[in-house]
PyMOL Python script that loads the backbone (N, CA, C, O; Angstrom):
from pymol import cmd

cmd.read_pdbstr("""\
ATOM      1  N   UNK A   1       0.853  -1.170   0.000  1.00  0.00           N
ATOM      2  CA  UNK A   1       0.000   0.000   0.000  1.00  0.00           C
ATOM      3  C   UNK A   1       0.900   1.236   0.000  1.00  0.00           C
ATOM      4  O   UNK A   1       1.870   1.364   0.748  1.00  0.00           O
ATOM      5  N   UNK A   2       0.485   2.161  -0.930  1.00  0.00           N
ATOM      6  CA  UNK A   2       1.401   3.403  -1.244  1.00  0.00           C
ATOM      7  C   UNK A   2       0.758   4.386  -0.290  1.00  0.00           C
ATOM      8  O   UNK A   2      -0.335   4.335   0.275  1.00  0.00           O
ATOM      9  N   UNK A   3       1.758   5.333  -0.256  1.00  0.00           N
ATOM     10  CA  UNK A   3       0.774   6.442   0.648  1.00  0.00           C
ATOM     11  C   UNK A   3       0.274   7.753  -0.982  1.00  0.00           C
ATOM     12  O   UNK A   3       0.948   8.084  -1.958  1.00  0.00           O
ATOM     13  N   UNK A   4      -1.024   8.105  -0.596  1.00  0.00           N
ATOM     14  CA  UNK A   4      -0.697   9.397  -1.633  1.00  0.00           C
ATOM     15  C   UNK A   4      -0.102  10.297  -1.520  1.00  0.00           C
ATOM     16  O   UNK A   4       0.651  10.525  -0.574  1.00  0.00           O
ATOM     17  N   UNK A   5      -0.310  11.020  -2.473  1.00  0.00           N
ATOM     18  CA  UNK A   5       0.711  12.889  -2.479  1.00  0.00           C
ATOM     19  C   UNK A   5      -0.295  13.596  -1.331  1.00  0.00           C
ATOM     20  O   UNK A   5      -1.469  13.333  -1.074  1.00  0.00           O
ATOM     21  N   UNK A   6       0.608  14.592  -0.736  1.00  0.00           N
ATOM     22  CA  UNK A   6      -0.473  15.764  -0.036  1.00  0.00           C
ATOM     23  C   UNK A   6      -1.442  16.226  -0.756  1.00  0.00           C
ATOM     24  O   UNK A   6      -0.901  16.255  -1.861  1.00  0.00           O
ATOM     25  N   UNK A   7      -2.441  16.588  -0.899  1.00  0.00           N
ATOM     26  CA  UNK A   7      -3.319  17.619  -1.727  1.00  0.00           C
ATOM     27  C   UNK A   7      -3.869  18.707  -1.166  1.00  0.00           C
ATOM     28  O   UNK A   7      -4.052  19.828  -1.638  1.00  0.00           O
ATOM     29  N   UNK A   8      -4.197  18.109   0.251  1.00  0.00           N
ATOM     30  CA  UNK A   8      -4.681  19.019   0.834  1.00  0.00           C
ATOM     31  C   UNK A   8      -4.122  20.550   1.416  1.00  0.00           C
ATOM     32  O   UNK A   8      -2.962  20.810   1.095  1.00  0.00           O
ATOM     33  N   UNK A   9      -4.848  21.583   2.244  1.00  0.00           N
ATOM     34  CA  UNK A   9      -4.211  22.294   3.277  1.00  0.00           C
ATOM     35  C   UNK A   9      -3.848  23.737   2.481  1.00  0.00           C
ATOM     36  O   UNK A   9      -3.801  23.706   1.251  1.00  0.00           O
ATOM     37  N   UNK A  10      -3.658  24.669   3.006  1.00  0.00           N
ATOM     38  CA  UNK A  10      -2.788  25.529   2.460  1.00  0.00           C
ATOM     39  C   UNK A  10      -1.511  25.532   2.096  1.00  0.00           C
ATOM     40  O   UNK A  10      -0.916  24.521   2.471  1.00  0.00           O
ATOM     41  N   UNK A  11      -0.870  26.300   1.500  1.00  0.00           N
ATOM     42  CA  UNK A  11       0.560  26.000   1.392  1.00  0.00           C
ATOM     43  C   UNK A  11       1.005  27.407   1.983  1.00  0.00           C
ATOM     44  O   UNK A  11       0.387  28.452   1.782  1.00  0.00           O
ATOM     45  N   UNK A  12       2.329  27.271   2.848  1.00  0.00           N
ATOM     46  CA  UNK A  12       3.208  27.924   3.597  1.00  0.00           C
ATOM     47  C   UNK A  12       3.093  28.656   3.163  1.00  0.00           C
ATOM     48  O   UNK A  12       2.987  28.616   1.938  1.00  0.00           O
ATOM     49  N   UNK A  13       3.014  30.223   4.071  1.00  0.00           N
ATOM     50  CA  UNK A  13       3.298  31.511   3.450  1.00  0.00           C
ATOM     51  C   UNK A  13       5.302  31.646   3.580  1.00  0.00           C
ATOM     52  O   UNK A  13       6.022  31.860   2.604  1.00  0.00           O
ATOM     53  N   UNK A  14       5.689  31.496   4.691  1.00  0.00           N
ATOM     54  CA  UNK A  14       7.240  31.284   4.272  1.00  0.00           C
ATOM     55  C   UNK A  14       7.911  30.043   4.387  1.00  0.00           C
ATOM     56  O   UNK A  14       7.508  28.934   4.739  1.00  0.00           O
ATOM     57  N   UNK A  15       9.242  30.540   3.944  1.00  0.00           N
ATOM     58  CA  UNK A  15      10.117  29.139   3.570  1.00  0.00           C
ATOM     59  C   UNK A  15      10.630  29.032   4.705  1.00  0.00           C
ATOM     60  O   UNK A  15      10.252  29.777   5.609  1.00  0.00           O
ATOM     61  N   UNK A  16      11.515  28.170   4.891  1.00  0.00           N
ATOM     62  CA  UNK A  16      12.717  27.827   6.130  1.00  0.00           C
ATOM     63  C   UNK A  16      13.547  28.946   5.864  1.00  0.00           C
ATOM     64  O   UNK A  16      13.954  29.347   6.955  1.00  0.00           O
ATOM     65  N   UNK A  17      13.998  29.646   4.939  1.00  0.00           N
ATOM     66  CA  UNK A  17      15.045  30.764   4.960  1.00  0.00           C
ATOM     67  C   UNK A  17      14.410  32.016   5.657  1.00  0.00           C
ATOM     68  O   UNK A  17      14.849  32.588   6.655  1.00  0.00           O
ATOM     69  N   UNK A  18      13.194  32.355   4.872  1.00  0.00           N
ATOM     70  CA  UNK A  18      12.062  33.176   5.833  1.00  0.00           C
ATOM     71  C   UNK A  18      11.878  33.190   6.920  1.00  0.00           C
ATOM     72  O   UNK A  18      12.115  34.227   7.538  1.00  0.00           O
ATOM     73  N   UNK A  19      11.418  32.127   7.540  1.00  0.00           N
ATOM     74  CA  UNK A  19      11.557  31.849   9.335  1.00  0.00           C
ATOM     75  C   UNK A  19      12.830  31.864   9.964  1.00  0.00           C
ATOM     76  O   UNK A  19      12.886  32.056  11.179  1.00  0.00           O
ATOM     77  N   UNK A  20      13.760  31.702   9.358  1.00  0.00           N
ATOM     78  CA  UNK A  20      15.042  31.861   9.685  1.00  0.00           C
ATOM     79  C   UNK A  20      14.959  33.193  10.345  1.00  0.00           C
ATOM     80  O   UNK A  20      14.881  33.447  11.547  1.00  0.00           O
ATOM     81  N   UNK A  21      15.004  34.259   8.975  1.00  0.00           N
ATOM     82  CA  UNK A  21      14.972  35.478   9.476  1.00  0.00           C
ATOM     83  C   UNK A  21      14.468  36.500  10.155  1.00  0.00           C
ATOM     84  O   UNK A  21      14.824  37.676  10.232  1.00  0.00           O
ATOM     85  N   UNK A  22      13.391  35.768  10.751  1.00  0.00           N
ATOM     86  CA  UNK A  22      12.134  36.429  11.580  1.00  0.00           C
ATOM     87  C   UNK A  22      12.930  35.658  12.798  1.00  0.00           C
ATOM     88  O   UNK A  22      12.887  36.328  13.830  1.00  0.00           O
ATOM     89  N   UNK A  23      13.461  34.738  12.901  1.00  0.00           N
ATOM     90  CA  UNK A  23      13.698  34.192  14.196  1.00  0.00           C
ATOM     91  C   UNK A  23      15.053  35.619  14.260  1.00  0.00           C
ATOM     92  O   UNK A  23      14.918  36.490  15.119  1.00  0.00           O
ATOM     93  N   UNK A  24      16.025  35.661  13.468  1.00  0.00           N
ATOM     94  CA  UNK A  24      17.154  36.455  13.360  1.00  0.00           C
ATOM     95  C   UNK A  24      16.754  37.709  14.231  1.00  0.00           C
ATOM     96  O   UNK A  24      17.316  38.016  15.282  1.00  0.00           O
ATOM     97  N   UNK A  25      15.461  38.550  13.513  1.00  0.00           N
ATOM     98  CA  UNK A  25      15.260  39.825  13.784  1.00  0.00           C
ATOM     99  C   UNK A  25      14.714  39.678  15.742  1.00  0.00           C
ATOM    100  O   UNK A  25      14.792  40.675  16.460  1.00  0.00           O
ATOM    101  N   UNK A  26      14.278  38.502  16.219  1.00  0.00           N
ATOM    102  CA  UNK A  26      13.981  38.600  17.379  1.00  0.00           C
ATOM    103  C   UNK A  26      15.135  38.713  17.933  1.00  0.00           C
ATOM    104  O   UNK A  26      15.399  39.773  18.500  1.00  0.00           O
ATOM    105  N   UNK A  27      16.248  37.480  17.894  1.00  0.00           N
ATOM    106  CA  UNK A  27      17.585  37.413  18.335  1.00  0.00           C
ATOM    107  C   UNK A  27      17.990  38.922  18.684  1.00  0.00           C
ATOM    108  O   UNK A  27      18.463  39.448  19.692  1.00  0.00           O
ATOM    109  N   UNK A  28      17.564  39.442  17.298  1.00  0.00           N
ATOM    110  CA  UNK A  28      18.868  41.016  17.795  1.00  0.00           C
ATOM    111  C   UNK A  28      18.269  41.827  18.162  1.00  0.00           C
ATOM    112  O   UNK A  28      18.917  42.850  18.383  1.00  0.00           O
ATOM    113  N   UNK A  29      17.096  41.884  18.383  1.00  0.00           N
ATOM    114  CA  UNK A  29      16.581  42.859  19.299  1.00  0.00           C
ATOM    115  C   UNK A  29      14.975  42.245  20.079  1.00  0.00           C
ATOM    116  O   UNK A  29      13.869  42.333  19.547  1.00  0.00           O
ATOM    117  N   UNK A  30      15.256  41.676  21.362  1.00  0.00           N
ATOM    118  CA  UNK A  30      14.633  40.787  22.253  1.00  0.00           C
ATOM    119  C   UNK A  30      13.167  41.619  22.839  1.00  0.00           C
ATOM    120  O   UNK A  30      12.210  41.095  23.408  1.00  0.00           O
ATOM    121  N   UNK A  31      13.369  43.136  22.471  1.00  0.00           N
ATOM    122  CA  UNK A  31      12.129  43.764  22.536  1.00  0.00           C
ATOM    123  C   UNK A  31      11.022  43.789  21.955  1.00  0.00           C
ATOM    124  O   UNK A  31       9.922  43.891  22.499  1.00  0.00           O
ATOM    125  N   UNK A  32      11.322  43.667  20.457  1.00  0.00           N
ATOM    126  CA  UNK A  32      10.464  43.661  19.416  1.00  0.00           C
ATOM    127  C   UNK A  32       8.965  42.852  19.465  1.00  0.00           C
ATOM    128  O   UNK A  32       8.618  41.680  19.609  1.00  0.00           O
ATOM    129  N   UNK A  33       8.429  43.868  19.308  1.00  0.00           N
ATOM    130  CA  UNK A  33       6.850  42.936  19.200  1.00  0.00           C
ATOM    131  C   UNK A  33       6.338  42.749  17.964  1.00  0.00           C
ATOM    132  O   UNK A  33       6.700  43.374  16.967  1.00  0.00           O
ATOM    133  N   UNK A  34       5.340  41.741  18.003  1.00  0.00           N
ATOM    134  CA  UNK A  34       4.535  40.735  16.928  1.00  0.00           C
ATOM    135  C   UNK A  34       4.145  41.904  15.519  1.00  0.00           C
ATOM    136  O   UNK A  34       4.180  41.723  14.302  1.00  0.00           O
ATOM    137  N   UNK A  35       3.760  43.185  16.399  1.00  0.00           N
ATOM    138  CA  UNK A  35       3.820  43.973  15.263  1.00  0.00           C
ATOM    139  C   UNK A  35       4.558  44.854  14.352  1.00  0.00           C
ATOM    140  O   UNK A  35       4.208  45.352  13.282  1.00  0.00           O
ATOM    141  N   UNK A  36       5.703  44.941  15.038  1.00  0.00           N
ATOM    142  CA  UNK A  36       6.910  45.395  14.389  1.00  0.00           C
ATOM    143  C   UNK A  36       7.600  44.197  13.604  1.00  0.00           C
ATOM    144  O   UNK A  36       8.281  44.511  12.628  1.00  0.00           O
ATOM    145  N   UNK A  37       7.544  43.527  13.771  1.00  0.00           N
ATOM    146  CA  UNK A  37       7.815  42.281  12.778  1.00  0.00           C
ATOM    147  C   UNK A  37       7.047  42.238  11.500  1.00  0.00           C
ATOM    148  O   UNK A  37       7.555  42.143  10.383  1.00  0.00           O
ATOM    149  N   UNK A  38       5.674  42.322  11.793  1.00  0.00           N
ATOM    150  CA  UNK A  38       5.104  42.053  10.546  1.00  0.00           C
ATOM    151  C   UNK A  38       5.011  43.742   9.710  1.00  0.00           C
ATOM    152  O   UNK A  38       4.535  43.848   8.580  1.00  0.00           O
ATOM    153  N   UNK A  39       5.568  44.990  10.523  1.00  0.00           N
ATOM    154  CA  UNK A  39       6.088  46.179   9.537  1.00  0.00           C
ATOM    155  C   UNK A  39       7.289  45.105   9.208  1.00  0.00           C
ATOM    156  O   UNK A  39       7.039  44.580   8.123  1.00  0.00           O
ATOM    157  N   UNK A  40       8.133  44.756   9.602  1.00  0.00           N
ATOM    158  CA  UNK A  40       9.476  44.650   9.030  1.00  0.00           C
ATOM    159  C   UNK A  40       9.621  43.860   7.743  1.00  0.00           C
ATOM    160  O   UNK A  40      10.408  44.022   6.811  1.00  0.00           O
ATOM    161  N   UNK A  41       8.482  42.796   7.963  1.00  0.00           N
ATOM    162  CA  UNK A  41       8.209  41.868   7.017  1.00  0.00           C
ATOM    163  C   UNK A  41       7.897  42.312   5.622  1.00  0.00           C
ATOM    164  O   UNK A  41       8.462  42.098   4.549  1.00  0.00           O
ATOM    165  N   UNK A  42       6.348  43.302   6.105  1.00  0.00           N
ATOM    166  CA  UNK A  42       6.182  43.300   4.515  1.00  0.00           C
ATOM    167  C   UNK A  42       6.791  45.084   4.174  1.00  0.00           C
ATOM    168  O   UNK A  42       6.576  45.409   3.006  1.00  0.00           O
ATOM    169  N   UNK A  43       7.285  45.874   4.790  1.00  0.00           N
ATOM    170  CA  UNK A  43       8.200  46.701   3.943  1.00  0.00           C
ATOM    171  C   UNK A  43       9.750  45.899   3.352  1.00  0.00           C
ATOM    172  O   UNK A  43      10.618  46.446   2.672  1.00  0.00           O
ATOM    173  N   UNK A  44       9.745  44.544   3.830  1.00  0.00           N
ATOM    174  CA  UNK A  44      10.723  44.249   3.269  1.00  0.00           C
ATOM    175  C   UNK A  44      10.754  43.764   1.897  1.00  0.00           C
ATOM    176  O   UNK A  44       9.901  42.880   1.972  1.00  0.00           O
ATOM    177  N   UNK A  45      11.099  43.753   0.895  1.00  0.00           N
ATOM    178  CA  UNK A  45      10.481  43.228  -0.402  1.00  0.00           C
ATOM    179  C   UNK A  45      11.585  42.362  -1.425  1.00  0.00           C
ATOM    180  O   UNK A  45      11.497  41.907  -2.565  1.00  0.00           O
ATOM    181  N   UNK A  46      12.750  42.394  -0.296  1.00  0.00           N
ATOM    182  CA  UNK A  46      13.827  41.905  -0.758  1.00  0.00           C
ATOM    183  C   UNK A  46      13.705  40.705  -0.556  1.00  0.00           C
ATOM    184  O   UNK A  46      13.355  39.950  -1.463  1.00  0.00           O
ATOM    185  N   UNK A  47      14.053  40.143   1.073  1.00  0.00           N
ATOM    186  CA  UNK A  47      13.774  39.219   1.559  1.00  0.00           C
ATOM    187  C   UNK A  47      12.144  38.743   1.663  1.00  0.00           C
ATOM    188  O   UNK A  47      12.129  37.515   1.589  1.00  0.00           O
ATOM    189  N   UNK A  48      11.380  39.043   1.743  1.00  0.00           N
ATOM    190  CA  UNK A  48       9.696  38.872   1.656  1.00  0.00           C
ATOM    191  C   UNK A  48       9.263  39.262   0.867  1.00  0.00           C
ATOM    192  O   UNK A  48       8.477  40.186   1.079  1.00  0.00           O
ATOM    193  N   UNK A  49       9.506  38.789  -0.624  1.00  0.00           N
ATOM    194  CA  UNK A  49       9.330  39.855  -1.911  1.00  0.00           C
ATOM    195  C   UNK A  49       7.695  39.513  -2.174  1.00  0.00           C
ATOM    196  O   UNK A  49       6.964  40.439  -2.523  1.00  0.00           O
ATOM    197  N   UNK A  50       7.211  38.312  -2.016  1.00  0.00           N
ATOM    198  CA  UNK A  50       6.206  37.871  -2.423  1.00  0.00           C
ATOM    199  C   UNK A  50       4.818  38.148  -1.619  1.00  0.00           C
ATOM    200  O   UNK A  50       3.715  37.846  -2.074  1.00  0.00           O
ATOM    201  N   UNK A  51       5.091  38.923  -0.036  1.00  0.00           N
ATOM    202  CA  UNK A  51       4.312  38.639   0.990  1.00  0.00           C
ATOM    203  C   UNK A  51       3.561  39.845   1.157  1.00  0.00           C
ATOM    204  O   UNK A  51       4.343  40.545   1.800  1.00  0.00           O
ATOM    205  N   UNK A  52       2.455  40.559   0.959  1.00  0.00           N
ATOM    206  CA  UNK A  52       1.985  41.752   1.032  1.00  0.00           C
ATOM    207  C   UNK A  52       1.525  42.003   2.200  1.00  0.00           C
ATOM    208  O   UNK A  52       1.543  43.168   2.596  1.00  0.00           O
ATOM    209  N   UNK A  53       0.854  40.656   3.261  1.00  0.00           N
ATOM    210  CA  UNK A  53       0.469  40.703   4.279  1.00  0.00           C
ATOM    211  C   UNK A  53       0.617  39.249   5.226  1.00  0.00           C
ATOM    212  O   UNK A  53       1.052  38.154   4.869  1.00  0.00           O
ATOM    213  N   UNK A  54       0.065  39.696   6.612  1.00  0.00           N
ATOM    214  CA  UNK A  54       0.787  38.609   6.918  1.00  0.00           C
ATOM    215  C   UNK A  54       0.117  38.893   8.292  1.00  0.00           C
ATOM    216  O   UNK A  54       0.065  40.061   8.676  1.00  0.00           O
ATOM    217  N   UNK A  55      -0.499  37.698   9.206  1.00  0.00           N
ATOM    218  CA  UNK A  55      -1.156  37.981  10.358  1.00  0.00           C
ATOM    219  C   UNK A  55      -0.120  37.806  11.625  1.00  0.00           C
ATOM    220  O   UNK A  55       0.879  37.098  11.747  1.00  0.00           O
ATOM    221  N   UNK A  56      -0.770  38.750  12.535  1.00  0.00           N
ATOM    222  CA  UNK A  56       0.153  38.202  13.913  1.00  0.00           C
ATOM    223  C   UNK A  56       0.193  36.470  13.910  1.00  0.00           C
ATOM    224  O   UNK A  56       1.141  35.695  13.784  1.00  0.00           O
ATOM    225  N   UNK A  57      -0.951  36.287  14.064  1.00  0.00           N
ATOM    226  CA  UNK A  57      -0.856  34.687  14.569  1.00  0.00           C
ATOM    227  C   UNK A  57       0.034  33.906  13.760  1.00  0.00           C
ATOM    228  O   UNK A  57       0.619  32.949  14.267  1.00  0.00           O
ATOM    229  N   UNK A  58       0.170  34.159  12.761  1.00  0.00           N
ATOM    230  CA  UNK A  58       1.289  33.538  11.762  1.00  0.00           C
ATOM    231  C   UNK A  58       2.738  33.642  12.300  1.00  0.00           C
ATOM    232  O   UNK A  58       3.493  32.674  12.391  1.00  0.00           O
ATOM    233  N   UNK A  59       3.088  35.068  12.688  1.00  0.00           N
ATOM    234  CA  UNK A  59       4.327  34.841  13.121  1.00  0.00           C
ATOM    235  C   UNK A  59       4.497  34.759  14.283  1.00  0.00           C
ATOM    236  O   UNK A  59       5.566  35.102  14.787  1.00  0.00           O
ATOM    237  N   UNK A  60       3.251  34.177  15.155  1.00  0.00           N
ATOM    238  CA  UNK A  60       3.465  33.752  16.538  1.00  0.00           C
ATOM    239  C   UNK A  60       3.690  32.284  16.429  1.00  0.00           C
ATOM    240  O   UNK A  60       4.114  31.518  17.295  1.00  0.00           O
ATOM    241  N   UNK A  61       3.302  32.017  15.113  1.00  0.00           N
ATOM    242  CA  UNK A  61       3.340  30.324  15.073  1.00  0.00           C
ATOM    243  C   UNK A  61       4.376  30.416  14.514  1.00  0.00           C
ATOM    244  O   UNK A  61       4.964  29.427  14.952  1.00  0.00           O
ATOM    245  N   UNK A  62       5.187  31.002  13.703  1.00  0.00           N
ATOM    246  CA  UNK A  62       6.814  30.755  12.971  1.00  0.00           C
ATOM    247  C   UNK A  62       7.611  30.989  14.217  1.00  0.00           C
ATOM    248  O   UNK A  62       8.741  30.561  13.983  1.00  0.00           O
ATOM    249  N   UNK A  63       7.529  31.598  15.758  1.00  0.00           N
ATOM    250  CA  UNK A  63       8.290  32.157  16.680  1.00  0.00           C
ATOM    251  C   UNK A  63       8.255  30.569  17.255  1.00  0.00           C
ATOM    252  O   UNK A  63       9.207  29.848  17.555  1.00  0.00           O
ATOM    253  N   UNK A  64       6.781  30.285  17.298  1.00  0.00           N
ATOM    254  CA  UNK A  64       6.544  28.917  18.484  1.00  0.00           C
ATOM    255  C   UNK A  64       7.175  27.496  18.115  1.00  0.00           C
ATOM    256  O   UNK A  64       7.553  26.564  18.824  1.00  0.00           O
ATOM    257  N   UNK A  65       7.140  27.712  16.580  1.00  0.00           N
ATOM    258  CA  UNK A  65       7.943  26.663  16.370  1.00  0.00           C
ATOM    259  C   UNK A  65       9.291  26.505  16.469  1.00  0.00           C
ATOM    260  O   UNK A  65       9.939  25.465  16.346  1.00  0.00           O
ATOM    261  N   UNK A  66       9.771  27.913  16.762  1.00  0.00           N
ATOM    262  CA  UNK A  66      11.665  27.573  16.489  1.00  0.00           C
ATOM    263  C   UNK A  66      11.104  27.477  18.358  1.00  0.00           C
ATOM    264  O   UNK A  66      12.149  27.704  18.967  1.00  0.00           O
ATOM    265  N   UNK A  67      10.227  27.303  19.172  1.00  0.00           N
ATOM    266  CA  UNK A  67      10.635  27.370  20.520  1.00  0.00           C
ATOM    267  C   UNK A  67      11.054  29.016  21.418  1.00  0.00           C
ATOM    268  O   UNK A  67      11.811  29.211  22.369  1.00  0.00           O
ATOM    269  N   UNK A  68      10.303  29.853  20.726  1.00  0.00           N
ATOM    270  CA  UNK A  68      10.645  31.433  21.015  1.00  0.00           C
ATOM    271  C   UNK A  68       9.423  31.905  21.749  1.00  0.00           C
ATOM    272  O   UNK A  68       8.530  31.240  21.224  1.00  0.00           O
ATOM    273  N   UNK A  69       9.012  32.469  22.423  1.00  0.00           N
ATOM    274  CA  UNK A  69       7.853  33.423  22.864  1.00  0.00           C
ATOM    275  C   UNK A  69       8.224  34.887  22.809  1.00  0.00           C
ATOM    276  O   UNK A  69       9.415  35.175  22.923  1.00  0.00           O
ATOM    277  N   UNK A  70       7.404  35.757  22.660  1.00  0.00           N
ATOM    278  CA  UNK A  70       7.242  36.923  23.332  1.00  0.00           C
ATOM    279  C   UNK A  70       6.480  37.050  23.902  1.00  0.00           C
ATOM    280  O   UNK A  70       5.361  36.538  23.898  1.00  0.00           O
ATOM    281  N   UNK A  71       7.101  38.016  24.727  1.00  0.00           N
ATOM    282  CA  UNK A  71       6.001  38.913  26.157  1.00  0.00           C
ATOM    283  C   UNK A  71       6.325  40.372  26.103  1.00  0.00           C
ATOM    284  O   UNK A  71       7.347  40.966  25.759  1.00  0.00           O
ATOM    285  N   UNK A  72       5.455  40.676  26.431  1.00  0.00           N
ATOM    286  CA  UNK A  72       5.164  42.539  26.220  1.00  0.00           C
ATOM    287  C   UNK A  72       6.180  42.825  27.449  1.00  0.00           C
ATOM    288  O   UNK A  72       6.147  42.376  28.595  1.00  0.00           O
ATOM    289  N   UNK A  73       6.947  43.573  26.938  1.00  0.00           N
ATOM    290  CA  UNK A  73       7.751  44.355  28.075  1.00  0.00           C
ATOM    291  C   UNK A  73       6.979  45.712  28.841  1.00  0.00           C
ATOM    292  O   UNK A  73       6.288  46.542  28.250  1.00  0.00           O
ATOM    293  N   UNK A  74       7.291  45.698  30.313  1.00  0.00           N
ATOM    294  CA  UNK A  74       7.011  46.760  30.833  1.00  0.00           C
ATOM    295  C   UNK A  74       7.789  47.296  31.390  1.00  0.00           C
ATOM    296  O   UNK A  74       8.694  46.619  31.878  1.00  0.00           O
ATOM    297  N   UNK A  75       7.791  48.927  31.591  1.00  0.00           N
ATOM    298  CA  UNK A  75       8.599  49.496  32.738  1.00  0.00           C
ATOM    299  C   UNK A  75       8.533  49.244  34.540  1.00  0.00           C
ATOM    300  O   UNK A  75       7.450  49.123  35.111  1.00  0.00           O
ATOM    301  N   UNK A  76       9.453  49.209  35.052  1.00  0.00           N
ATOM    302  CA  UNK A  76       9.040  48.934  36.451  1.00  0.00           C
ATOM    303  C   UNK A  76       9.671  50.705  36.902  1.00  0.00           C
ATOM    304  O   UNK A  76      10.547  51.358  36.334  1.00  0.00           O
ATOM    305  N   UNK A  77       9.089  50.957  37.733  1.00  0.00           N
ATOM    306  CA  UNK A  77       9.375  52.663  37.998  1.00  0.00           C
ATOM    307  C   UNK A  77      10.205  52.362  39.250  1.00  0.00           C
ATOM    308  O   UNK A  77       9.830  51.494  40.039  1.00  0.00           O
ATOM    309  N   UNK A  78      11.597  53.237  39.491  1.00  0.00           N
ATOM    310  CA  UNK A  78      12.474  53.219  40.185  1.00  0.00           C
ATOM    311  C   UNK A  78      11.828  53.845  41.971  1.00  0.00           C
ATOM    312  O   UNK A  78      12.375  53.908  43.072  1.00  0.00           O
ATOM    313  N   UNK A  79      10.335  54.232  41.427  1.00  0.00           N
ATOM    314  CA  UNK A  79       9.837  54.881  43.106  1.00  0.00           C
ATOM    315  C   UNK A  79       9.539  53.729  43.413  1.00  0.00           C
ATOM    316  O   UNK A  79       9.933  54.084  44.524  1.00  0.00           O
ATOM    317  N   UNK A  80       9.299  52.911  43.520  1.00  0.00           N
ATOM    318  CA  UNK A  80       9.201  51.234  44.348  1.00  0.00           C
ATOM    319  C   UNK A  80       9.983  50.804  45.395  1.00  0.00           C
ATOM    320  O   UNK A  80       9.670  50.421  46.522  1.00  0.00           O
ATOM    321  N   UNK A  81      11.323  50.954  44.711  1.00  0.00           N
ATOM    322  CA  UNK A  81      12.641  50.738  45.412  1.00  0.00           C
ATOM    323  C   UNK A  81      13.378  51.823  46.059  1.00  0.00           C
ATOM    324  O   UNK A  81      14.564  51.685  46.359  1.00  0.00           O
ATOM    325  N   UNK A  82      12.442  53.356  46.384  1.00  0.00           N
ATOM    326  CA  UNK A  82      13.414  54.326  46.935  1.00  0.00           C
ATOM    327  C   UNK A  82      12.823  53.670  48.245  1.00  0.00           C
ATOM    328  O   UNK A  82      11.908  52.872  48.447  1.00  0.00           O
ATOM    329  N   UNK A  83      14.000  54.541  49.298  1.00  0.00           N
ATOM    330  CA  UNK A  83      13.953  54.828  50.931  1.00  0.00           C
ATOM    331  C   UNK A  83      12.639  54.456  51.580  1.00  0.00           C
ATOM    332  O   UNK A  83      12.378  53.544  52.365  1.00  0.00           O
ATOM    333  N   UNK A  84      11.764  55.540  50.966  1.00  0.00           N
ATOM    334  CA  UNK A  84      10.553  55.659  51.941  1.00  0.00           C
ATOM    335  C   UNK A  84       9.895  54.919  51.156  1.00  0.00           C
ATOM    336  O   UNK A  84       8.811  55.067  51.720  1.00  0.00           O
ATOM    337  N   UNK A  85       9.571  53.947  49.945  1.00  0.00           N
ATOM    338  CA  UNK A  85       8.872  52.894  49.847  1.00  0.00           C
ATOM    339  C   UNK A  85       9.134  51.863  51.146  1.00  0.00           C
ATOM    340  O   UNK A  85       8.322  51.466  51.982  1.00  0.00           O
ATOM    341  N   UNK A  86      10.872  51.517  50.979  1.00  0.00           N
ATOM    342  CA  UNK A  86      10.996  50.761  51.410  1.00  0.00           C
ATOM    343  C   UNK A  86      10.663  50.704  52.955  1.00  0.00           C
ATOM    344  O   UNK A  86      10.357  49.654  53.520  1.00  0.00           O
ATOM    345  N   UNK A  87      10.765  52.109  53.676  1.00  0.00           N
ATOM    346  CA  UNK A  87      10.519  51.800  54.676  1.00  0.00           C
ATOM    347  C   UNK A  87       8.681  51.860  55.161  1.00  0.00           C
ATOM    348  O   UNK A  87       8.169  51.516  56.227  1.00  0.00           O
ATOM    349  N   UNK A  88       8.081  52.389  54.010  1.00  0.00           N
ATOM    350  CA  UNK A  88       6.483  52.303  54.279  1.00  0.00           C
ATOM    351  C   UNK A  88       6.294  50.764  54.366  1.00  0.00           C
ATOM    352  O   UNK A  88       5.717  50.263  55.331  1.00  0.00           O
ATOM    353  N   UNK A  89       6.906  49.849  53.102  1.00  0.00           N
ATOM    354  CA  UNK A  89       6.575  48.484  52.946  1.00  0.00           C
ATOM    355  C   UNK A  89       7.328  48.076  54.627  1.00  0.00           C
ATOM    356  O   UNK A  89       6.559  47.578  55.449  1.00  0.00           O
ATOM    357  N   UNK A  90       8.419  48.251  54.933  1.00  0.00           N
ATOM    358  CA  UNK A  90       8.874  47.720  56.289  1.00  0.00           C
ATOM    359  C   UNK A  90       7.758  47.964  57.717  1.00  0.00           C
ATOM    360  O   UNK A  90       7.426  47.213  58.635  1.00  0.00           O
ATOM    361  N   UNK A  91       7.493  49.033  57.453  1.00  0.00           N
ATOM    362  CA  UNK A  91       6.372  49.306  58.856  1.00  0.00           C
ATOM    363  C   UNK A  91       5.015  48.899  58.600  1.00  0.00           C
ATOM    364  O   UNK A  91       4.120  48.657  59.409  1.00  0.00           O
ATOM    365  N   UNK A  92       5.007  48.858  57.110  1.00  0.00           N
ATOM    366  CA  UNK A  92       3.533  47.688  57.426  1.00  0.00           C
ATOM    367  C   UNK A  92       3.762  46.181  57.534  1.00  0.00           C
ATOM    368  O   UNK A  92       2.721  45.570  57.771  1.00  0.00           O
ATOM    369  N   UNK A  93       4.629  45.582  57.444  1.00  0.00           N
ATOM    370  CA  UNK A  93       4.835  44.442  57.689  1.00  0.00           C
ATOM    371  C   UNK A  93       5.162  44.409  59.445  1.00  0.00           C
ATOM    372  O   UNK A  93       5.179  43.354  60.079  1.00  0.00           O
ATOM    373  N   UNK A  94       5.344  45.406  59.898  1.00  0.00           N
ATOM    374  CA  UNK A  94       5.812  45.751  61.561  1.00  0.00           C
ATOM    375  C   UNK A  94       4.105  45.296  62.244  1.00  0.00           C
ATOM    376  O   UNK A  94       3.883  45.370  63.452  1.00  0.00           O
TER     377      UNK A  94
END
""", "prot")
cmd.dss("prot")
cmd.show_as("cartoon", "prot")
cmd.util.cbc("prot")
cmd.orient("prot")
């Protein structure tokens, strides 16, 4: 018993060289979010010559497969950790 050809499914919006480079652009800058990627993507026309658009979830699934996440970065504000935080947080624990 043979197996058949695929027929089904969509076919890939990128290649392995493509995901490559979306994994690349996280590497070098660990801030970057889901939507600055997909500006980077399709003003790119060199490397993504073919791609006009392109959904978050897509390149959350090209991130998930190399094993990558993002998370939204936040600021933590340096008044937390002055003096009189610390000593308000100390006297209520008193």
């Amino acid at each position: 018993v043979e197996r058949m050809p695929h027929r089904g499914g969509r076919v890939a919006i990128f290649t392995a060289a493509q995901e490559t480079l979306i994994v690349d652009m996280v590497r070098e800058n660990n801030l970057i979010r889901l939507r600055e990627i997909r500006d980077k993507v399709i003003a790119d026309n060199v490397n993504f010559e073919s791609i006009d658009d392109v959904s978050l979830a897509t390149i959350d699934r090209v991130l998930r497969r190399q094993k990558m996440r993002i998370k939204q970065v936040y600021r933590v504000s340096f008044e937390r950790n002055s003096a009189r935080h610390k000593d308000l947080r100390y006297e209520y624990v008193q």
